[in-house]
ROMAR-55286 format. One record per residue: z negated, x, y of N, C-alpha, C in turn. Coordinates in steps of 0.1 Angstrom, whole numbers, plus 5000, padded with zeros to 4 digits. Atoms other than C-alpha are relative to their C-alpha. Layout:
<site n_w="Z" n_u="X" n_v="Y" ca_w="Z" ca_u="X" ca_v="Y" c_w="Z" c_u="X" c_v="Y"/>
...
This chain:
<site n_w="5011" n_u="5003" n_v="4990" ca_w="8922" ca_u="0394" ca_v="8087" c_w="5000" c_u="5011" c_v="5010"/>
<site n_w="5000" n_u="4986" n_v="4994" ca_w="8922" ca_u="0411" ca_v="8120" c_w="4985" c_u="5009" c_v="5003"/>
<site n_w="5011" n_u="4992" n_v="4990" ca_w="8899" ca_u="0442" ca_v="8132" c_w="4989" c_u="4993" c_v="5006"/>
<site n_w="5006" n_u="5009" n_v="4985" ca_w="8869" ca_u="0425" ca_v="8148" c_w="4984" c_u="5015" c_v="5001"/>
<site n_w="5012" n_u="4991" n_v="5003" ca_w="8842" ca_u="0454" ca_v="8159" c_w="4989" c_u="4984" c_v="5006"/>
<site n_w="5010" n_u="5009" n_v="5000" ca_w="8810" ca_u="0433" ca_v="8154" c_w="4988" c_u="5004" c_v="5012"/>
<site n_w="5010" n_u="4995" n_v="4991" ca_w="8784" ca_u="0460" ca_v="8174" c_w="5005" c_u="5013" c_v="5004"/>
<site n_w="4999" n_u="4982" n_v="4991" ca_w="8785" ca_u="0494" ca_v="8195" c_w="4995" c_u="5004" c_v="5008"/>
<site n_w="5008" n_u="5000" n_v="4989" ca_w="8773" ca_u="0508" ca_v="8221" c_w="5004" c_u="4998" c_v="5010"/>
<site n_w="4997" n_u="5002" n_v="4990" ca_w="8777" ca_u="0499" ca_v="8254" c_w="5011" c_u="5004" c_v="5005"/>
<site n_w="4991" n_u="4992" n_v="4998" ca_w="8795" ca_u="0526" ca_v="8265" c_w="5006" c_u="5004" c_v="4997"/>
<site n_w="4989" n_u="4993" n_v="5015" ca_w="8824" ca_u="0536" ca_v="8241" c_w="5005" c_u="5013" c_v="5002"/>
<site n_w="4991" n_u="4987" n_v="4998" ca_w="8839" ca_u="0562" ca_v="8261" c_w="4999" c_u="5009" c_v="4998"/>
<site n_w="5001" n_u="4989" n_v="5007" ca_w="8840" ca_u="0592" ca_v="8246" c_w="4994" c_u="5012" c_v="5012"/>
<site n_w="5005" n_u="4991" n_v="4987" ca_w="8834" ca_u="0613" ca_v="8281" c_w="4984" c_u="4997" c_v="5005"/>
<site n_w="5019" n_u="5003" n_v="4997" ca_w="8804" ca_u="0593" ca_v="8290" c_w="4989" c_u="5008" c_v="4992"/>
<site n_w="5012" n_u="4993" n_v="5004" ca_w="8783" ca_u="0613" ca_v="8266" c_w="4999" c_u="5012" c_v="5011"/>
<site n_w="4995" n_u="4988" n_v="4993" ca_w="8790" ca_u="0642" ca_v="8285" c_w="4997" c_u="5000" c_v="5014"/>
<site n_w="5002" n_u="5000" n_v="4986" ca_w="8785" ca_u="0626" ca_v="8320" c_w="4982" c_u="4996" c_v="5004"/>
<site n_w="5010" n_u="5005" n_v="4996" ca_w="8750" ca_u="0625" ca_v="8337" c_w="4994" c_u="4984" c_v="5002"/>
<site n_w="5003" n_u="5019" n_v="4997" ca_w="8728" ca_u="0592" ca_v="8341" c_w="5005" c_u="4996" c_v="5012"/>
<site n_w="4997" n_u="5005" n_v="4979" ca_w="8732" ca_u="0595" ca_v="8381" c_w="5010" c_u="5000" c_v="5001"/>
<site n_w="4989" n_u="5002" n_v="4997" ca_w="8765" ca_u="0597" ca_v="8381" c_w="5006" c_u="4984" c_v="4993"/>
<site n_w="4999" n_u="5013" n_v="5000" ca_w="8766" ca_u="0567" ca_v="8360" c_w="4997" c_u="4989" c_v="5006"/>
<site n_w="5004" n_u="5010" n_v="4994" ca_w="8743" ca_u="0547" ca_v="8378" c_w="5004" c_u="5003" c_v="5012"/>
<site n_w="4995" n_u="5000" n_v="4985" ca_w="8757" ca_u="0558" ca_v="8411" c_w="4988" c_u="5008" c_v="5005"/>
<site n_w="5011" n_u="4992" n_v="4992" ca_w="8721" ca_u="0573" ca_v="8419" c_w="4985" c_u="4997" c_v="4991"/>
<site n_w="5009" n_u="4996" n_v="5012" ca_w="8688" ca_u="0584" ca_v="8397" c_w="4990" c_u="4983" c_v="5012"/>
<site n_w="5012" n_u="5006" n_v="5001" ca_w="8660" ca_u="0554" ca_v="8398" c_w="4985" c_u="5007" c_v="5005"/>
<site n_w="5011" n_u="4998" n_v="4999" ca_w="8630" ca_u="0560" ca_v="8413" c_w="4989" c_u="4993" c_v="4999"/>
<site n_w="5006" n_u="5006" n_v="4999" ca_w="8592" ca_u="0549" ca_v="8408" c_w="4992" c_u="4997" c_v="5011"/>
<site n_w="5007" n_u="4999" n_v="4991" ca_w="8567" ca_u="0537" ca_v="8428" c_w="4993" c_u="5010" c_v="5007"/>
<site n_w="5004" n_u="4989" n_v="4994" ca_w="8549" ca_u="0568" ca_v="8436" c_w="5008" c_u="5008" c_v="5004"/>
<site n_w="4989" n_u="4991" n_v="4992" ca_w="8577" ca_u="0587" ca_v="8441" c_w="5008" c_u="4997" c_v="5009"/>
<site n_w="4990" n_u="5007" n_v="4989" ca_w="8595" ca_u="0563" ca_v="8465" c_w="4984" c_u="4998" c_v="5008"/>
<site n_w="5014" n_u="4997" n_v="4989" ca_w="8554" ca_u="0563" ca_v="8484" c_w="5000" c_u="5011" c_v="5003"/>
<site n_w="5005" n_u="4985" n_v="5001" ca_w="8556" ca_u="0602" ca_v="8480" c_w="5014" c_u="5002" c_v="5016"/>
<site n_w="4990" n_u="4995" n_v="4992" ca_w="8593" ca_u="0605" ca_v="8496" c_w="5003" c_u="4992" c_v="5015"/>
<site n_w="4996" n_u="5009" n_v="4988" ca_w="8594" ca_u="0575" ca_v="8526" c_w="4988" c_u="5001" c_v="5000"/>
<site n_w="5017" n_u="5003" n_v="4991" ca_w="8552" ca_u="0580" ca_v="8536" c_w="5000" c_u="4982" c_v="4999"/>
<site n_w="5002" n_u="5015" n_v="4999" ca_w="8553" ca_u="0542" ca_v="8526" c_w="4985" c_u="4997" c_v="4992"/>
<site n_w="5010" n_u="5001" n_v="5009" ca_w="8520" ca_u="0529" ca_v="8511" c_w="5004" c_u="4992" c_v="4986"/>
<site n_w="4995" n_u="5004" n_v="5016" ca_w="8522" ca_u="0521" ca_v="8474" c_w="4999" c_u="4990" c_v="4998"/>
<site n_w="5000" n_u="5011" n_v="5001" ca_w="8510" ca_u="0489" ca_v="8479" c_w="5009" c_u="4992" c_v="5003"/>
<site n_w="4984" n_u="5002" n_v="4995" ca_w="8543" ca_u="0479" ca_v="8496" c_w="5005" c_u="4999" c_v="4989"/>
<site n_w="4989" n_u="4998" n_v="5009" ca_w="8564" ca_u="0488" ca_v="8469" c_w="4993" c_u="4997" c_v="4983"/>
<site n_w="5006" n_u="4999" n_v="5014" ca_w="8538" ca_u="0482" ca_v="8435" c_w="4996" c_u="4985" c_v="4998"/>
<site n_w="5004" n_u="5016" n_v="4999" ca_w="8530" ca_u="0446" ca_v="8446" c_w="5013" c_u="4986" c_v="5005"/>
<site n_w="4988" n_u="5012" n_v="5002" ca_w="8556" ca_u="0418" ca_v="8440" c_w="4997" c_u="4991" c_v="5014"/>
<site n_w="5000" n_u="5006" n_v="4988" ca_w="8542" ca_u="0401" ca_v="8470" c_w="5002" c_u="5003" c_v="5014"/>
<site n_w="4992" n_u="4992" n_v="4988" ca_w="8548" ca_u="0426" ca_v="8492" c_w="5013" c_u="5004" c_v="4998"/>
<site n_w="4988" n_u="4997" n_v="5004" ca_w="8579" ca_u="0437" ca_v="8480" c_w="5009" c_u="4990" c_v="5011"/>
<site n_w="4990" n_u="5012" n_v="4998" ca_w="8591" ca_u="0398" ca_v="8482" c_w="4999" c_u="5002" c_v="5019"/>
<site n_w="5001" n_u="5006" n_v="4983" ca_w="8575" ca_u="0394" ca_v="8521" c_w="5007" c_u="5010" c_v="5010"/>
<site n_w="4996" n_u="4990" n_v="4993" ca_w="8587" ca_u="0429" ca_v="8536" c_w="5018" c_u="5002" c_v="4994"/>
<site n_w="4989" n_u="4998" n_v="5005" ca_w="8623" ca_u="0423" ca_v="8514" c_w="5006" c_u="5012" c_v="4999"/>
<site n_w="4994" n_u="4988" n_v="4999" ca_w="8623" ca_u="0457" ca_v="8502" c_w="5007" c_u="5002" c_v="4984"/>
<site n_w="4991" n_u="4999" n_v="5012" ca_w="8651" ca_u="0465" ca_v="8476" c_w="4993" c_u="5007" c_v="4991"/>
<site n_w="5006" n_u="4992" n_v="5010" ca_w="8640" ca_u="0473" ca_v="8443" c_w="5010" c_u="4994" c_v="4987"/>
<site n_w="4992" n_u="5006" n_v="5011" ca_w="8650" ca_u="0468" ca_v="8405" c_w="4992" c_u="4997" c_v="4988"/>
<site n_w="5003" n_u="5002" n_v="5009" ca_w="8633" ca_u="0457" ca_v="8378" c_w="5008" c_u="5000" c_v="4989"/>
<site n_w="4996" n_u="4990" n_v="5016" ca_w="8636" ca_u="0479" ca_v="8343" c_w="4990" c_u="4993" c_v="4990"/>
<site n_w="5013" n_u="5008" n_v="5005" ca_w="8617" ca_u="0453" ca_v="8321" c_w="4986" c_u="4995" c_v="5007"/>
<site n_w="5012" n_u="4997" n_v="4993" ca_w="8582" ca_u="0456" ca_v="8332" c_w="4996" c_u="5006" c_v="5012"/>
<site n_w="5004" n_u="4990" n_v="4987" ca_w="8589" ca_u="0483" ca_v="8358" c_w="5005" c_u="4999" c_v="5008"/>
<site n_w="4989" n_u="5001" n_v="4987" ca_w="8597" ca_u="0486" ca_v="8391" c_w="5004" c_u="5014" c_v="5008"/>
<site n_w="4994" n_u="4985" n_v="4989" ca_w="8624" ca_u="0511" ca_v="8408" c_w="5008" c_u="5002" c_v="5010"/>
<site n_w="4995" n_u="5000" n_v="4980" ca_w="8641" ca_u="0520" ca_v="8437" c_w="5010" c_u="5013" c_v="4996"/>
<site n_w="4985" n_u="4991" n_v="4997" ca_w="8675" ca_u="0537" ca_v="8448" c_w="4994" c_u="5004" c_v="5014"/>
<site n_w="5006" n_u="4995" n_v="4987" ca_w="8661" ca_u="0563" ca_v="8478" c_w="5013" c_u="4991" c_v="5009"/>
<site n_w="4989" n_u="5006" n_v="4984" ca_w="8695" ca_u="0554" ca_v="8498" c_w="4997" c_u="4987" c_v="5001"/>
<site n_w="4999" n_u="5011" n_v="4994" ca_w="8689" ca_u="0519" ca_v="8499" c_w="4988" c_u="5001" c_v="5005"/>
<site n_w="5015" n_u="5002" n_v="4993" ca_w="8650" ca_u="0525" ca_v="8505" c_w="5007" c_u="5003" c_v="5016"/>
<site n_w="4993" n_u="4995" n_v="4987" ca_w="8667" ca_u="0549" ca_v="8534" c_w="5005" c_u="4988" c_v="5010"/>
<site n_w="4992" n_u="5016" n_v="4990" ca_w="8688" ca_u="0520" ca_v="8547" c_w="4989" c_u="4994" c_v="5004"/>
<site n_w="5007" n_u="5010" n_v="5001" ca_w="8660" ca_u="0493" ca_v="8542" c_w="4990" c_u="5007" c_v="5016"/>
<site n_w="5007" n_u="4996" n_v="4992" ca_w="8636" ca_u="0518" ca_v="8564" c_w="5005" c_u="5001" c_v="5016"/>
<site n_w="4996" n_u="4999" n_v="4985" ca_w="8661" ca_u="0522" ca_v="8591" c_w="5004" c_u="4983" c_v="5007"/>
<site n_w="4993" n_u="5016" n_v="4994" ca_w="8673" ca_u="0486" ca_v="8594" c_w="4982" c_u="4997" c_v="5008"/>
<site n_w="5014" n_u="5000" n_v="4996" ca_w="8632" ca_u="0485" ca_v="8599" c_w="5000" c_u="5002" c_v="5014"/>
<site n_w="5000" n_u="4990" n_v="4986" ca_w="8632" ca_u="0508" ca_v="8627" c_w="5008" c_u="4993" c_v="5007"/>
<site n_w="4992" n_u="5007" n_v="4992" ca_w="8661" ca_u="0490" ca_v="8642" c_w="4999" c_u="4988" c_v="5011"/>
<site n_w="5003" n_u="5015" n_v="4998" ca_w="8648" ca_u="0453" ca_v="8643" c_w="4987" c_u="5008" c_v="5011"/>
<site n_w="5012" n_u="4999" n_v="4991" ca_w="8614" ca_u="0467" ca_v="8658" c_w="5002" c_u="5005" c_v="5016"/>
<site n_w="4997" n_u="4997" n_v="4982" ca_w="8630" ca_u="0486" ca_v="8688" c_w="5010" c_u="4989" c_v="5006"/>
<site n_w="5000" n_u="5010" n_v="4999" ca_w="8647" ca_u="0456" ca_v="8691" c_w="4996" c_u="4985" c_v="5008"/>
<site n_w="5010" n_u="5012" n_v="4999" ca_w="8620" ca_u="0430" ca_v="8691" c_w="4995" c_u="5007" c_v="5015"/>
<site n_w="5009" n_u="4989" n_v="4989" ca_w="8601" ca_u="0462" ca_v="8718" c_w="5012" c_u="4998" c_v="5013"/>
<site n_w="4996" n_u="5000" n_v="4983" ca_w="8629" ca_u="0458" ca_v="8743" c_w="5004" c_u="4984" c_v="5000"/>
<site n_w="5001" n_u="5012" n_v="4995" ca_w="8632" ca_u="0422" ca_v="8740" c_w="4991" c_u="4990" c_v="5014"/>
């Protein structure tokens, strides 16, 4: 009968213990207050699914919670700024 691993962890690699979260995930998770704290955004924006959905600002939901990658907030803020000077010399 061959070998069959049944469970493990995700990650097998023997280095990954070793390497940080953010380097795993490409970039640390942030919460709502701390993505209101760092982009002057109001928390309501970013803590309310309805705003989130209408202003299409990137986020991620961690079961119940919701977080944010600053670079894409970054991006998302400037593409903002873009469209509006935009629309202003239209």
């Amino acid at each position: 009968m061959p070998h069959v691993r049944v469970a493990g962890p995700l990650l097998e690699d023997a280095d990954m213990n070793n390497t940080p979260l953010n380097q795993v995930l490409g970039e640390q998770l942030i919460d709502v207050r701390q993505a209101a704290l760092m982009f002057n955004l109001p928390s309501y924006w970013l803590s309310q699914a309805k705003e989130r959905k209408a202003r299409r600002i990137p986020h991620y939901r961690v079961g119940k919670l919701v977080r944010f990658k600053p670079n894409e907030l970054e991006a998302w803020i400037i593409a903002q700024q873009s469209s509006g000077e935009e629309a202003a010399d239209a």
